[in-house]
PDB file with SEQRES, HELIX, SHEET and CRYST1 records, atoms N, CA, C and O in Angstrom:
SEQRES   1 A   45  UNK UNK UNK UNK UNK UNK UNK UNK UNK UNK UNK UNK UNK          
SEQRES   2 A   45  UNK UNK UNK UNK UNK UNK UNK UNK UNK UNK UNK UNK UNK          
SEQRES   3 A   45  UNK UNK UNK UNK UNK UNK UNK UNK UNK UNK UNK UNK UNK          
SEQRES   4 A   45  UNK UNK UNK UNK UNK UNK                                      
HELIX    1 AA1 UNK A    2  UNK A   44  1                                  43    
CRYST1    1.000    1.000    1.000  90.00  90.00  90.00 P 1           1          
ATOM      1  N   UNK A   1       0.843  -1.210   0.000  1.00  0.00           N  
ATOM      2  CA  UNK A   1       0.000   0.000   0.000  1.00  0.00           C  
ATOM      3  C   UNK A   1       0.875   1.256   0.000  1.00  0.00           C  
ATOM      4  O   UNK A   1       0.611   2.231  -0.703  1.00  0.00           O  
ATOM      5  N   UNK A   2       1.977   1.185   0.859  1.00  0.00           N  
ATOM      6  CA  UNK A   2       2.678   2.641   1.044  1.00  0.00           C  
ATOM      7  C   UNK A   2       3.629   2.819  -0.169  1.00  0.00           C  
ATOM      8  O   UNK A   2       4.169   3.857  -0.552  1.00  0.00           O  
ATOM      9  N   UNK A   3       3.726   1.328  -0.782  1.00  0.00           N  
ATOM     10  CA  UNK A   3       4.777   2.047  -2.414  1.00  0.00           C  
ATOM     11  C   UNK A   3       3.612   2.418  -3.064  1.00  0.00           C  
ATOM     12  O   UNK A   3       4.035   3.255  -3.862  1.00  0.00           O  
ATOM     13  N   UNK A   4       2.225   2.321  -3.264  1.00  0.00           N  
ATOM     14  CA  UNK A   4       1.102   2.818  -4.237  1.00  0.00           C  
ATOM     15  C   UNK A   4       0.959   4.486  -3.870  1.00  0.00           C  
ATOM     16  O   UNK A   4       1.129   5.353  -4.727  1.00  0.00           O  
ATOM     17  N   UNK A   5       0.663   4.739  -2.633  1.00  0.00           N  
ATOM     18  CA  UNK A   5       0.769   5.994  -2.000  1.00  0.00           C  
ATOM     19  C   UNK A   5       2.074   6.571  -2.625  1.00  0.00           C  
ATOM     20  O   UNK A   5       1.830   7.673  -3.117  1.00  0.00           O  
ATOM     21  N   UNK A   6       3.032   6.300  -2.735  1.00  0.00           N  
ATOM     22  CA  UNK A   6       4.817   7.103  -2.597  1.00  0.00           C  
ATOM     23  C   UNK A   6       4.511   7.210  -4.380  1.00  0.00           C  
ATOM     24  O   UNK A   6       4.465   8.320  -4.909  1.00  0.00           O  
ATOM     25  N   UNK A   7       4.329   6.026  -5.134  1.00  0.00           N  
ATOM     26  CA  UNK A   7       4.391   6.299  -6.857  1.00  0.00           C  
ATOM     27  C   UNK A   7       3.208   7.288  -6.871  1.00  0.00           C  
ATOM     28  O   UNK A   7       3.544   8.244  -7.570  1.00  0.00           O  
ATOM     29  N   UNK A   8       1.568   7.504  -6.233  1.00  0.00           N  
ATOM     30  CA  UNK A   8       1.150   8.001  -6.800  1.00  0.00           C  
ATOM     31  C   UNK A   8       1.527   9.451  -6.413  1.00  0.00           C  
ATOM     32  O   UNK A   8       1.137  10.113  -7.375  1.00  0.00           O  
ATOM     33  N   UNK A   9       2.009  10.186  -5.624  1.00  0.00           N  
ATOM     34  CA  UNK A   9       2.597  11.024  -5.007  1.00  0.00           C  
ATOM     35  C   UNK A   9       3.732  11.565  -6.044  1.00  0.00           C  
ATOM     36  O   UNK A   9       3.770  12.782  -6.225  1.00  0.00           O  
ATOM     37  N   UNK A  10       4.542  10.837  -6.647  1.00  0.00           N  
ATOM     38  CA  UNK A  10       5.921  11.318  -7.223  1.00  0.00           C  
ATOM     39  C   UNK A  10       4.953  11.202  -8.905  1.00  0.00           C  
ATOM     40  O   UNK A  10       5.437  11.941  -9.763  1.00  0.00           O  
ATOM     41  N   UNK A  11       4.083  10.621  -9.229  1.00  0.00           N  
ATOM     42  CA  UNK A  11       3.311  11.190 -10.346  1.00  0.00           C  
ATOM     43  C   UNK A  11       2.322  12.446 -10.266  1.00  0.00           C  
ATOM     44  O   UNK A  11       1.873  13.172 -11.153  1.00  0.00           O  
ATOM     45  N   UNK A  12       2.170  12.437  -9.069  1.00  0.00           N  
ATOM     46  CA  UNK A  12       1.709  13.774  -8.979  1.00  0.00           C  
ATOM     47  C   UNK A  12       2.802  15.239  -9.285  1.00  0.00           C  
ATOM     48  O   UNK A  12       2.597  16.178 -10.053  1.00  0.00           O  
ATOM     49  N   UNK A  13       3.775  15.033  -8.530  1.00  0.00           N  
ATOM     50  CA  UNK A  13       5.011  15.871  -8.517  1.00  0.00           C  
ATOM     51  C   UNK A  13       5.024  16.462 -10.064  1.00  0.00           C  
ATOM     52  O   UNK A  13       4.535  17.428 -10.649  1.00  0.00           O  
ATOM     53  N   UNK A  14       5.930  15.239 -10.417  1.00  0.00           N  
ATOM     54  CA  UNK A  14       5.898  15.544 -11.943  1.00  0.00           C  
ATOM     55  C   UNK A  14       5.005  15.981 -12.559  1.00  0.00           C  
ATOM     56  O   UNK A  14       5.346  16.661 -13.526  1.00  0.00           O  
ATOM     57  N   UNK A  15       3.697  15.836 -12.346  1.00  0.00           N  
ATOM     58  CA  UNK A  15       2.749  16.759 -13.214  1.00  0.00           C  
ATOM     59  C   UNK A  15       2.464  17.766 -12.812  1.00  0.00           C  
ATOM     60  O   UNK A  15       1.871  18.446 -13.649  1.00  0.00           O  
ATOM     61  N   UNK A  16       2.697  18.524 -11.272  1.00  0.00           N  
ATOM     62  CA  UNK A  16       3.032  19.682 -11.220  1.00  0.00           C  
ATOM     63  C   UNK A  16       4.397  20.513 -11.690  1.00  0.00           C  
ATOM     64  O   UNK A  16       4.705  21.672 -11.970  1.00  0.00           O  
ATOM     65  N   UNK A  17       5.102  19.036 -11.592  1.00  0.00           N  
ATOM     66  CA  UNK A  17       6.371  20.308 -12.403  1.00  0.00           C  
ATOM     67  C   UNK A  17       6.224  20.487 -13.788  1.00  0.00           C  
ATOM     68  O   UNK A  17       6.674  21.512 -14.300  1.00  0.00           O  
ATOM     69  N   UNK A  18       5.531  19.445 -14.618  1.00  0.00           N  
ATOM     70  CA  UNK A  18       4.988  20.045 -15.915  1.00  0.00           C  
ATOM     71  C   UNK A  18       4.490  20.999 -16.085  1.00  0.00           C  
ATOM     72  O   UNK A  18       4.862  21.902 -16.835  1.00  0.00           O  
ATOM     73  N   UNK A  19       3.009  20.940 -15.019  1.00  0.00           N  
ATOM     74  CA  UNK A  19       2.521  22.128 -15.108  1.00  0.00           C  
ATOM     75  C   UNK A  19       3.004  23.610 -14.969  1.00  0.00           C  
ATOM     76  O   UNK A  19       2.477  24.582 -15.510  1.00  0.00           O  
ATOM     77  N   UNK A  20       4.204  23.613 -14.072  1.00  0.00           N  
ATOM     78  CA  UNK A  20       4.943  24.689 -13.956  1.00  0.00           C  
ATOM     79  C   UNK A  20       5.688  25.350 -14.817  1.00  0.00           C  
ATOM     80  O   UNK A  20       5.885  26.565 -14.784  1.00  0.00           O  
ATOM     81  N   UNK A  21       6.190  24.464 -15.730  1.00  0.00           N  
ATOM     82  CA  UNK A  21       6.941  24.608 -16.706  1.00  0.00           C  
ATOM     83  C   UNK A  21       5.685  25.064 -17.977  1.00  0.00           C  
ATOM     84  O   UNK A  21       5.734  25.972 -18.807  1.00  0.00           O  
ATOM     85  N   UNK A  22       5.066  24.476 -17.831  1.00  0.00           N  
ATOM     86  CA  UNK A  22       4.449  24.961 -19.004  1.00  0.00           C  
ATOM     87  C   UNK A  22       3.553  25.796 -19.156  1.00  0.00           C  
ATOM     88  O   UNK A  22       3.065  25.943 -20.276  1.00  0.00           O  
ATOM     89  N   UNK A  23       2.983  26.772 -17.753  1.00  0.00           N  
ATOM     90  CA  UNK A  23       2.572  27.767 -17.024  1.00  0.00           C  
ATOM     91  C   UNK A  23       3.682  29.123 -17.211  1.00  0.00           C  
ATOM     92  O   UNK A  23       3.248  30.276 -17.210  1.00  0.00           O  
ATOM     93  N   UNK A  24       5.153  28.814 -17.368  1.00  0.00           N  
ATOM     94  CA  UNK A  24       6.351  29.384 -17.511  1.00  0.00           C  
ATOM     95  C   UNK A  24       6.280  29.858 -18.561  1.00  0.00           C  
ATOM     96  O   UNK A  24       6.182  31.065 -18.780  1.00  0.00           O  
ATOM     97  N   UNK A  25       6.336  28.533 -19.795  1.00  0.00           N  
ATOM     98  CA  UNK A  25       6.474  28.289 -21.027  1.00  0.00           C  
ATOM     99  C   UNK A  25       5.363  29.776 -21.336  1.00  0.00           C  
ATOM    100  O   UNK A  25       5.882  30.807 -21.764  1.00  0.00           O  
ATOM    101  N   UNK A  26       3.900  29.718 -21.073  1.00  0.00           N  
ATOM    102  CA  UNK A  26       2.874  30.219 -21.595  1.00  0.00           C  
ATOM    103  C   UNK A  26       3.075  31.721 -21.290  1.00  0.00           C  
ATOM    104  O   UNK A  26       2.943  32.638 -22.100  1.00  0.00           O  
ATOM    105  N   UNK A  27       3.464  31.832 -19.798  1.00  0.00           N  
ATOM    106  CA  UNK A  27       4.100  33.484 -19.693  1.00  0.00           C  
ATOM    107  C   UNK A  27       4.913  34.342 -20.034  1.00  0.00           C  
ATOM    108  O   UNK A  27       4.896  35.566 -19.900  1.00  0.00           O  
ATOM    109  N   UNK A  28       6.001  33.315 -20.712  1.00  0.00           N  
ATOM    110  CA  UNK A  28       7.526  33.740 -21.351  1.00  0.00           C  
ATOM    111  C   UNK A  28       6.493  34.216 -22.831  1.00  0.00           C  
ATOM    112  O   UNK A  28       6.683  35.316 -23.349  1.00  0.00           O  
ATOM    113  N   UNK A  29       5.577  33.383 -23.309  1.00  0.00           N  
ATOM    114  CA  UNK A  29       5.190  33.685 -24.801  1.00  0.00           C  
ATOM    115  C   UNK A  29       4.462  34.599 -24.875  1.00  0.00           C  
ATOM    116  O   UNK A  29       4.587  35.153 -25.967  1.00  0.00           O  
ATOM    117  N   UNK A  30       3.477  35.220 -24.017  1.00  0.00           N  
ATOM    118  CA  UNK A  30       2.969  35.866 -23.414  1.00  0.00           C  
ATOM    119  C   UNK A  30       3.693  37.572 -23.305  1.00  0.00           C  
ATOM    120  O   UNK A  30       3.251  38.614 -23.788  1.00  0.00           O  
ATOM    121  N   UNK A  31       4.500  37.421 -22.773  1.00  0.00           N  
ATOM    122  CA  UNK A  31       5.399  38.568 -22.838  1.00  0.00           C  
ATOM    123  C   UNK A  31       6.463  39.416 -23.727  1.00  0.00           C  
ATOM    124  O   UNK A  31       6.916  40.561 -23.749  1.00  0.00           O  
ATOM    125  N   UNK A  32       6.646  37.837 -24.663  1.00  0.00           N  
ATOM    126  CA  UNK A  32       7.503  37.906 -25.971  1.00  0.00           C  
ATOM    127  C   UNK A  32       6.422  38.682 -26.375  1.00  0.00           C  
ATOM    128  O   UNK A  32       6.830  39.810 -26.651  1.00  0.00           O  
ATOM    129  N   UNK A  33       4.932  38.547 -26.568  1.00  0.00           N  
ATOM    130  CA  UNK A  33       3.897  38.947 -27.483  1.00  0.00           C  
ATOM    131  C   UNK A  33       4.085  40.452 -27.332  1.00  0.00           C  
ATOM    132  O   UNK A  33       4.294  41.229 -28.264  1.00  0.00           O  
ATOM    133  N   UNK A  34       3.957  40.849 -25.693  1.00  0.00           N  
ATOM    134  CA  UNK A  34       3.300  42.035 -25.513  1.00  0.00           C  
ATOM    135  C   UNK A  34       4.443  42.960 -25.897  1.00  0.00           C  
ATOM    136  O   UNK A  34       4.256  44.069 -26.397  1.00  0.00           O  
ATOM    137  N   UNK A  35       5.653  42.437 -25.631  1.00  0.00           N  
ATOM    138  CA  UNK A  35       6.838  43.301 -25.370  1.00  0.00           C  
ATOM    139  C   UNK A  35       7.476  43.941 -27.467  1.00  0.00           C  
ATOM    140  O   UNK A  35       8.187  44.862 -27.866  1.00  0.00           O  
ATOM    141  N   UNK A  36       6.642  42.729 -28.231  1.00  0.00           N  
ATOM    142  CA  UNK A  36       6.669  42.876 -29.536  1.00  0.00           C  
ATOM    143  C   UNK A  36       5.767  44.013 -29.899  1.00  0.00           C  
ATOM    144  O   UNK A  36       5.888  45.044 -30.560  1.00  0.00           O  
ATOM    145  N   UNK A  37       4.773  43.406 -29.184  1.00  0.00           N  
ATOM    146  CA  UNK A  37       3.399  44.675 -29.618  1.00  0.00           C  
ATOM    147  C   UNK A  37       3.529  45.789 -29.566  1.00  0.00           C  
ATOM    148  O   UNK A  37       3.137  46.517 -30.479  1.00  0.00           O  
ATOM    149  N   UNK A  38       4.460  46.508 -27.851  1.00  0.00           N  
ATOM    150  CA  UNK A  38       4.227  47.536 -26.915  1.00  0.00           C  
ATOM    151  C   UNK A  38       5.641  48.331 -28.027  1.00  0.00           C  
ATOM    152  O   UNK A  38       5.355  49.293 -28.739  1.00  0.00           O  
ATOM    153  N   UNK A  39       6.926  47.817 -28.007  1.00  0.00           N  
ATOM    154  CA  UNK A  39       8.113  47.929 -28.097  1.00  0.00           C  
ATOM    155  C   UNK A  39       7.850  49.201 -29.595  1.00  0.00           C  
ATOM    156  O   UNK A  39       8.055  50.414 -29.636  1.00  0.00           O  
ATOM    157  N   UNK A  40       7.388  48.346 -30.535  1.00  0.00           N  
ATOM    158  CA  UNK A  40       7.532  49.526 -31.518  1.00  0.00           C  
ATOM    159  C   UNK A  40       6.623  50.674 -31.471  1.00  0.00           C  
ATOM    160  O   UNK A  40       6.769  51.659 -32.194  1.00  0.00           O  
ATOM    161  N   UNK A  41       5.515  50.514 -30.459  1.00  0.00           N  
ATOM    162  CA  UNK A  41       4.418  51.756 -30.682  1.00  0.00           C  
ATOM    163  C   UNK A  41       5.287  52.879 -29.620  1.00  0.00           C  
ATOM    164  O   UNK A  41       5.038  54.084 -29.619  1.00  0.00           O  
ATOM    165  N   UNK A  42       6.202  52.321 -28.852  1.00  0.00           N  
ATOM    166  CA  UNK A  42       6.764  53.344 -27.617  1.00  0.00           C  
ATOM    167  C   UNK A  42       7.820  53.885 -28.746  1.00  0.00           C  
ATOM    168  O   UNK A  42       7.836  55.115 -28.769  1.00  0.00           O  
ATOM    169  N   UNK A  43       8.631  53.324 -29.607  1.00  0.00           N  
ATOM    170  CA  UNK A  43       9.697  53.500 -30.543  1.00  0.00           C  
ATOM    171  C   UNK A  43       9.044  54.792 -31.310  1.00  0.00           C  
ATOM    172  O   UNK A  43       9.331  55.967 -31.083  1.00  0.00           O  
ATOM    173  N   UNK A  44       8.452  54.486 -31.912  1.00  0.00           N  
ATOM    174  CA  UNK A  44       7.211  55.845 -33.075  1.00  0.00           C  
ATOM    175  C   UNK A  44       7.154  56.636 -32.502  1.00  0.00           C  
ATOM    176  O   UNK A  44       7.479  57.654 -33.112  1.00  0.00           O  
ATOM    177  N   UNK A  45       6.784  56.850 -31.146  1.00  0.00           N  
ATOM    178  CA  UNK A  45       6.429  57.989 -30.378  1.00  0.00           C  
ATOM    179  C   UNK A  45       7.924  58.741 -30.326  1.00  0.00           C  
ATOM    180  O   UNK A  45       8.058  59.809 -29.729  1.00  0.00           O  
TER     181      UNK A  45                                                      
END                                                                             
């Protein structure tokens, strides 16, 4: 029972560290966007 508990535990892990990463992933692209968008309208001015 306690190795079923410990694997399902360390599959949990990992899918929070996916999720983290790819929560990361989505904010890094996110910012690439805005910083593309924002960057040349501040430039013009």
């Amino acid at each position: 029972m306690n190795g079923l508990v410990g694997l399902f535990i360390e599959v949990l892990h990992q899918k929070m560290y996916q999720m983290k990463l790819f929560a990361n992933h989505i904010n890094f692209k996110i910012c690439l966007l805005l910083s593309d968008d924002v960057l040349p309208r501040v430039t013009k001015k």
